[in-house]
C-alpha positions as CSV (number, residue, x, y, z in Angstrom):
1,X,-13.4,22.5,-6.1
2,X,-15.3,25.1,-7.8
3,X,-17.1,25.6,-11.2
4,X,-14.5,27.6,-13.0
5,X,-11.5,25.4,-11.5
6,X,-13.0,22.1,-12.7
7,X,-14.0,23.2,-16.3
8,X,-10.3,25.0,-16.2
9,X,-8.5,21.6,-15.5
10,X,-10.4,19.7,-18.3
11,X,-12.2,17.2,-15.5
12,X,-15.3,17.6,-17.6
13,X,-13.5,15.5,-19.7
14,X,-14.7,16.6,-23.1
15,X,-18.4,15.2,-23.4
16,X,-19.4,16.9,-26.3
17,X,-17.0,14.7,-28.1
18,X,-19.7,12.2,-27.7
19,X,-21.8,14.1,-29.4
20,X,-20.5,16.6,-32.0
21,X,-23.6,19.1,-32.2
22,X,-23.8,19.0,-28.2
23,X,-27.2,19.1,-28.2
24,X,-29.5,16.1,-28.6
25,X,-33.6,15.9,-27.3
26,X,-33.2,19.6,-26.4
27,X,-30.0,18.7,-24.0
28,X,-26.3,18.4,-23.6
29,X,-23.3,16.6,-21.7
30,X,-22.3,20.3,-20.8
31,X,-25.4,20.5,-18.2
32,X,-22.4,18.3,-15.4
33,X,-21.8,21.8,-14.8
34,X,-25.6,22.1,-13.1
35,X,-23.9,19.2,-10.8
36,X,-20.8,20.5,-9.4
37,X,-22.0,23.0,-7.2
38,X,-25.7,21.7,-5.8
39,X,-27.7,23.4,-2.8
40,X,-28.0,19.2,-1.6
41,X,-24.1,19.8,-1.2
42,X,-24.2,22.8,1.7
43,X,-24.4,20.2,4.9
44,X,-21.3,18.5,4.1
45,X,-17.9,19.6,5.7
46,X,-14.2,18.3,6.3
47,X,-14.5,15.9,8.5
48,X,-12.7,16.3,11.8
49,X,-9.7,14.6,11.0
50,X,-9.2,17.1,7.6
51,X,-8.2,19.9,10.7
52,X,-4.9,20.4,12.4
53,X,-4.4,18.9,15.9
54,X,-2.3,20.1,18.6
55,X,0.4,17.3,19.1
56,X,0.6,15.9,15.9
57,X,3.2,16.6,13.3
58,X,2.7,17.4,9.8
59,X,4.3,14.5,7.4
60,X,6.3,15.6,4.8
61,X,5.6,15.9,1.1
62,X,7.5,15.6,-1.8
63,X,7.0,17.6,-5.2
64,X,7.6,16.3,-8.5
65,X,6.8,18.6,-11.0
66,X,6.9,18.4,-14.8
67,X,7.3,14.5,-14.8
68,X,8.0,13.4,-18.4
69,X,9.3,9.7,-18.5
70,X,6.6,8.0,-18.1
71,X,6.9,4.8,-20.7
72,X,3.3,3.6,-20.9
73,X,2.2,7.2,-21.6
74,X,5.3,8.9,-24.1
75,X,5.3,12.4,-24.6
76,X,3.2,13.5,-21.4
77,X,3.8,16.0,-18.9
78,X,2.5,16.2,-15.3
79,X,2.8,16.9,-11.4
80,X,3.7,14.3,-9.0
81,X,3.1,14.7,-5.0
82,X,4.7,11.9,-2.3
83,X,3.7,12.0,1.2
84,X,4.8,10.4,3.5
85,X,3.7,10.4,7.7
86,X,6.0,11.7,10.3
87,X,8.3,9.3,11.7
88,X,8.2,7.4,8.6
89,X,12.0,6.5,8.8
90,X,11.5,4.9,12.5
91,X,9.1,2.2,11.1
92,X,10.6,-1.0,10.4
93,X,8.1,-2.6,8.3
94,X,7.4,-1.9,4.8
95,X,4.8,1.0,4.1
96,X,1.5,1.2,2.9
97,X,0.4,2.6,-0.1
98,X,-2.8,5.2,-1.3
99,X,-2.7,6.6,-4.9
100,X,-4.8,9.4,-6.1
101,X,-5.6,10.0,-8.8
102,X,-6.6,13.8,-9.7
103,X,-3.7,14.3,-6.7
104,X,-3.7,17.9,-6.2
105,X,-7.8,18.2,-5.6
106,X,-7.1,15.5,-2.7
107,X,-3.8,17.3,-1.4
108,X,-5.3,20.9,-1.3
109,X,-5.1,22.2,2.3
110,X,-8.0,23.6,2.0
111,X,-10.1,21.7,-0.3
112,X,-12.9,19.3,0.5
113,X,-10.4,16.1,1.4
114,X,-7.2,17.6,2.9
115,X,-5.9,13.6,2.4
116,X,-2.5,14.4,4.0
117,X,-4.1,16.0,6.7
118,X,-6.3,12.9,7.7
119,X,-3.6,10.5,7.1
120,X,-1.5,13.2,9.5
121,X,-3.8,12.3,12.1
122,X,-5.0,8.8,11.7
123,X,-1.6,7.5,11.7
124,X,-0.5,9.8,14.7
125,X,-3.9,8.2,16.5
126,X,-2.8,4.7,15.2
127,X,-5.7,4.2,14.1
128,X,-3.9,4.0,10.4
129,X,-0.7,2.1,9.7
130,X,1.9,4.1,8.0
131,X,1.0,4.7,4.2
132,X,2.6,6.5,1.5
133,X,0.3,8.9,-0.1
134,X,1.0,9.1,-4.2
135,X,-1.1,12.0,-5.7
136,X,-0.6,12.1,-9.6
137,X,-2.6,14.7,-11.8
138,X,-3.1,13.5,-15.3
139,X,-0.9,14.1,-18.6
140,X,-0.8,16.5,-20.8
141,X,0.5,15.5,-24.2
142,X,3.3,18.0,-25.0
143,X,3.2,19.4,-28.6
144,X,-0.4,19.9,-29.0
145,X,-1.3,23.0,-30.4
146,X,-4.7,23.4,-28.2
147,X,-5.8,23.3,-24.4
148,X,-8.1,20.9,-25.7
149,X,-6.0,18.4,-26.9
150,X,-3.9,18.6,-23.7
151,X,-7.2,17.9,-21.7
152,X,-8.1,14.8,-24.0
153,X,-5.3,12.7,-22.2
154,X,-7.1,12.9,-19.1
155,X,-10.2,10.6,-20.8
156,X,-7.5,8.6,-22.3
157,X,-5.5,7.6,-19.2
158,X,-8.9,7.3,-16.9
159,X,-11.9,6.5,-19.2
160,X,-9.9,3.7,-21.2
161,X,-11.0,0.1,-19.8
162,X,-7.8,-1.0,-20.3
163,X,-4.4,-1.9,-18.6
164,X,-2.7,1.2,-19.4
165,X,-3.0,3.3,-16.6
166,X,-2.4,0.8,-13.9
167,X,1.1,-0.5,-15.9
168,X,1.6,3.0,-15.6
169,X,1.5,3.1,-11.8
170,X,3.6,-0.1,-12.0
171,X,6.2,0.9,-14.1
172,X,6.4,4.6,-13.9
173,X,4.5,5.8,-10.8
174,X,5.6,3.6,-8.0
175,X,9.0,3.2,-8.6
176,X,9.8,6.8,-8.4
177,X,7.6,7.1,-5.6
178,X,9.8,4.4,-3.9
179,X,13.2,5.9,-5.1
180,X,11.7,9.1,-3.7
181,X,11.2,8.1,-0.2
182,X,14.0,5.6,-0.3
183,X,11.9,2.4,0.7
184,X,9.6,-0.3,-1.1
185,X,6.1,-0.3,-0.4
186,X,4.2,-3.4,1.2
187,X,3.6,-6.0,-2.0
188,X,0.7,-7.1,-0.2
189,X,-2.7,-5.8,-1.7
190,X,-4.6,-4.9,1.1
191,X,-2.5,-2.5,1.9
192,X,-2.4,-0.5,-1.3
193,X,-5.4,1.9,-2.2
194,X,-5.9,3.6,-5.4
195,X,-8.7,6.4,-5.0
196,X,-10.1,8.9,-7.1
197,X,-13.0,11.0,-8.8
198,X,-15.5,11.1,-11.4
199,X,-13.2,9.2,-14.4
200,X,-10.8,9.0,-11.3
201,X,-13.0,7.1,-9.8
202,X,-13.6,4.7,-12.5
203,X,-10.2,4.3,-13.2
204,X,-9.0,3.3,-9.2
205,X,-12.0,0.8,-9.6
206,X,-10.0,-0.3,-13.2
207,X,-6.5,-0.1,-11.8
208,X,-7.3,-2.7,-9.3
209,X,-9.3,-4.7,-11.9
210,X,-7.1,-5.6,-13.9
211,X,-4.6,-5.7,-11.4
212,X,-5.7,-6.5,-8.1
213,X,-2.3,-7.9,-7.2
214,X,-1.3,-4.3,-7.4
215,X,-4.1,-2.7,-5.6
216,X,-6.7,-4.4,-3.1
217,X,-8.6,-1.5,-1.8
218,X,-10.3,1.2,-3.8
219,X,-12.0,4.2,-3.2
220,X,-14.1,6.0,-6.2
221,X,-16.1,9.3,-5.5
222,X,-18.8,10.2,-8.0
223,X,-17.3,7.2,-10.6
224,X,-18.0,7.7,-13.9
225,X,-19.5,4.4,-14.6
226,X,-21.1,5.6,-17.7
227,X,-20.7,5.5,-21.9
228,X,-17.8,7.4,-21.8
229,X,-15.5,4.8,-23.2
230,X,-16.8,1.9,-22.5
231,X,-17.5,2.1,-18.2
232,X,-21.0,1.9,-18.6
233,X,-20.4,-2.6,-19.1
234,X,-18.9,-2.9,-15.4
235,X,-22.3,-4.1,-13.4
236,X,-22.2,-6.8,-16.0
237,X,-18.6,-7.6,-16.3
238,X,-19.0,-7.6,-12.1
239,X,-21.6,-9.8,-12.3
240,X,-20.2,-12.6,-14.9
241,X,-16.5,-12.3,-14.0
242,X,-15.5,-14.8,-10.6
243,X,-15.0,-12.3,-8.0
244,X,-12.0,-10.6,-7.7
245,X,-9.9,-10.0,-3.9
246,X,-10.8,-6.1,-4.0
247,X,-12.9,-4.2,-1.1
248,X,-15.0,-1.2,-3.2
249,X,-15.9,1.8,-1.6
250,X,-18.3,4.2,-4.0
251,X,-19.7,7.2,-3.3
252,X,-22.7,9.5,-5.7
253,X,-25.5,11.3,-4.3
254,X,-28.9,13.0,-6.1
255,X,-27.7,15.5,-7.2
256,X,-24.7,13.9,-9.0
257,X,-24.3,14.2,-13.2
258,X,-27.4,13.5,-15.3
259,X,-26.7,14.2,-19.3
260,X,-26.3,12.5,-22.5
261,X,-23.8,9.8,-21.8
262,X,-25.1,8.7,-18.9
263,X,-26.6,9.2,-15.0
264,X,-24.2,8.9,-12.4
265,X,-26.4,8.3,-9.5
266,X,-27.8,5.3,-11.4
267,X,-25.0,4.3,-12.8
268,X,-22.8,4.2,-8.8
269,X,-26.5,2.8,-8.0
270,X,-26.1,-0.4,-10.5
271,X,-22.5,-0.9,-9.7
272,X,-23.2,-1.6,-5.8
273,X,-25.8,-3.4,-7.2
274,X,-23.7,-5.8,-9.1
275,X,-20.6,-5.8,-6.6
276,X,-23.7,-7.2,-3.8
277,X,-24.9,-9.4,-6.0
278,X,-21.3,-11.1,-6.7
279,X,-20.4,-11.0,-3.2
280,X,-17.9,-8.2,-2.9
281,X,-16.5,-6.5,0.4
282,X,-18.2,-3.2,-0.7
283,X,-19.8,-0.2,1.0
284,X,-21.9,2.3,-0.8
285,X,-22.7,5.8,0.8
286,X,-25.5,7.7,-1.5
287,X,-26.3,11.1,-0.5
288,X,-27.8,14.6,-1.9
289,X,-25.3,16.0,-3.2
290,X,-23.8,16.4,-6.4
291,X,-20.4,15.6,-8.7
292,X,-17.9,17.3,-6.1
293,X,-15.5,15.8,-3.4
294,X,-17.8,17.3,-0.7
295,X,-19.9,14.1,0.1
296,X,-16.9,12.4,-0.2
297,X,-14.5,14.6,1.8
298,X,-17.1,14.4,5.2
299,X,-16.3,10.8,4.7
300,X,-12.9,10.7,4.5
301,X,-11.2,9.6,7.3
302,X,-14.3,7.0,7.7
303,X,-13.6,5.8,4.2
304,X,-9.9,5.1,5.2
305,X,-10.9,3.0,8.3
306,X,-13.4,0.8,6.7
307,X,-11.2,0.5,3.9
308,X,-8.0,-0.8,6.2
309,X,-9.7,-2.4,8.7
């Protein structure tokens, strides 16, 4: 994901709303943009299982666009991706489940992930059971008279500490995805995933805690655990709060964001922190790099079989 692409799909997520001038003790939120392309990110590549292998089909992927009836987030527009493995209708046994949040950055062929790619492949190996990928881009509030405004949902639905976004995925999300591919997913947790980056990432981690009978695996790349909208408080409310059924993977690096609201390498660094402290199933990978899926991406397909083991 480049510079221009990011800032183009609002993932900045509007910092300088934090502060109005933009410009406090001689800097500003708008320096993320030093982090998104960094020279700590140039050894990191696919990983293997991101590149197409004789032998193995391709699964099949299901487009959704324009999605509008959503009833936890009214008046919102967006895109909607369902994968699901080859052979899918040959398996008896109920489906896993991975949600992404951000969906098309993880779905891009030729972006840093390639998720359906490495899901082609680890299922073919069996190294994966079958899972239903779910890649979901965020709102845009229809009516709004600026590209601003239409970005600003994004830090609603993924900054918000709340239970909004993951009723969404329950009420909205995962029922069309199951209508979609004609089959219910598995109900147990540890098979469902919810994975994303930088306020995605926060908000997987917040999906499955508040519901972690929804979701009992999460991955968050470059999470924005920071005083966006409140993220900042989740080492503590890890700490003091009896531990939930959830394994965590995080991901940050050096090089990742360092403005007003917040560092994100200290902030991924206190939150692996906490989750040791109260005894979570967690695995932290901190590298050079900066706020990008390229860390993250080399990891992939070891991500996914730590995650399911």
């Amino acid at each position: 994901m480049d510079v221009e692409t990011y800032r183009r799909h609002g993932l900045h997520r509007n910092f300088n709303d934090v502060n109005p001038d933009g410009v406090v003790n001689g800097r500003a939120n708008a320096e993320i943009a030093n982090a998104l392309d960094t020279p700590g990110d140039a050894h990191y590549h696919p990983c293997s299982e991101a590149m197409k292998r004789p032998g193995v089909p391709d699964g099949t992927v299901h487009s959704i666009r324009g999605y509008t009836a959503s009833s936890v987030f009214p008046d919102t527009r967006r895109d909607i991706w369902v994968y699901t493995p080859a052979g899918f209708e040959q398996h008896e046994n109920p489906p896993g489940l991975i949600v992404f949040n951000d969906g098309a950055y993880y779905l891009d062929r030729n972006g840093p992930v390639r998720a359906t790619r490495v899901l082609d492949n680890l299922i073919a190996a069996v190294e994966l059971d079958p899972l239903v990928g779910v890649f979901v881009m965020p709102g845009a509030r229809e009516g709004t008279g600026t590209e601003r405004a239409r970005r600003d949902q994004r830090s609603i639905e993924y900054d918000s500490m709340t239970d909004d976004y993951p009723r969404f995925l329950a009420e909205d999300v995962i029922p069309l995805a199951e209508k979609t591919v004609g089959r219910s997913f598995a109900t147990d947790p540890g098979r469902r995933a919810i994975c994303g980056i930088s306020s995605g990432g926060i908000c997987a981690f917040n999906a499955a805690w508040h519901r972690p009978d929804l979701f009992g695996r999460v991955i968050s790349h470059c999470g924005s655990f920071t005083a966006i909208r409140g993220g900042h408080n989740f080492p503590y409310l890890v700490r003091s709060t009896p531990r939930k059924p959830l394994r965590v993977f995080l991901q940050s690096g050096e090089a990742d964001a360092d403005i007003i609201v917040g560092s994100w390498p200290l902030a991924n660094q206190e939150m692996a922190a906490a989750l040791d402290f109260a005894g979570y199933d967690y695995r932290f990978e901190f590298g050079t790099g900066g706020h990008n899926l390229r860390h993250g991406g080399a990891l992939f397909a070891d991500t996914l079989r730590w995650l399911f083991r």
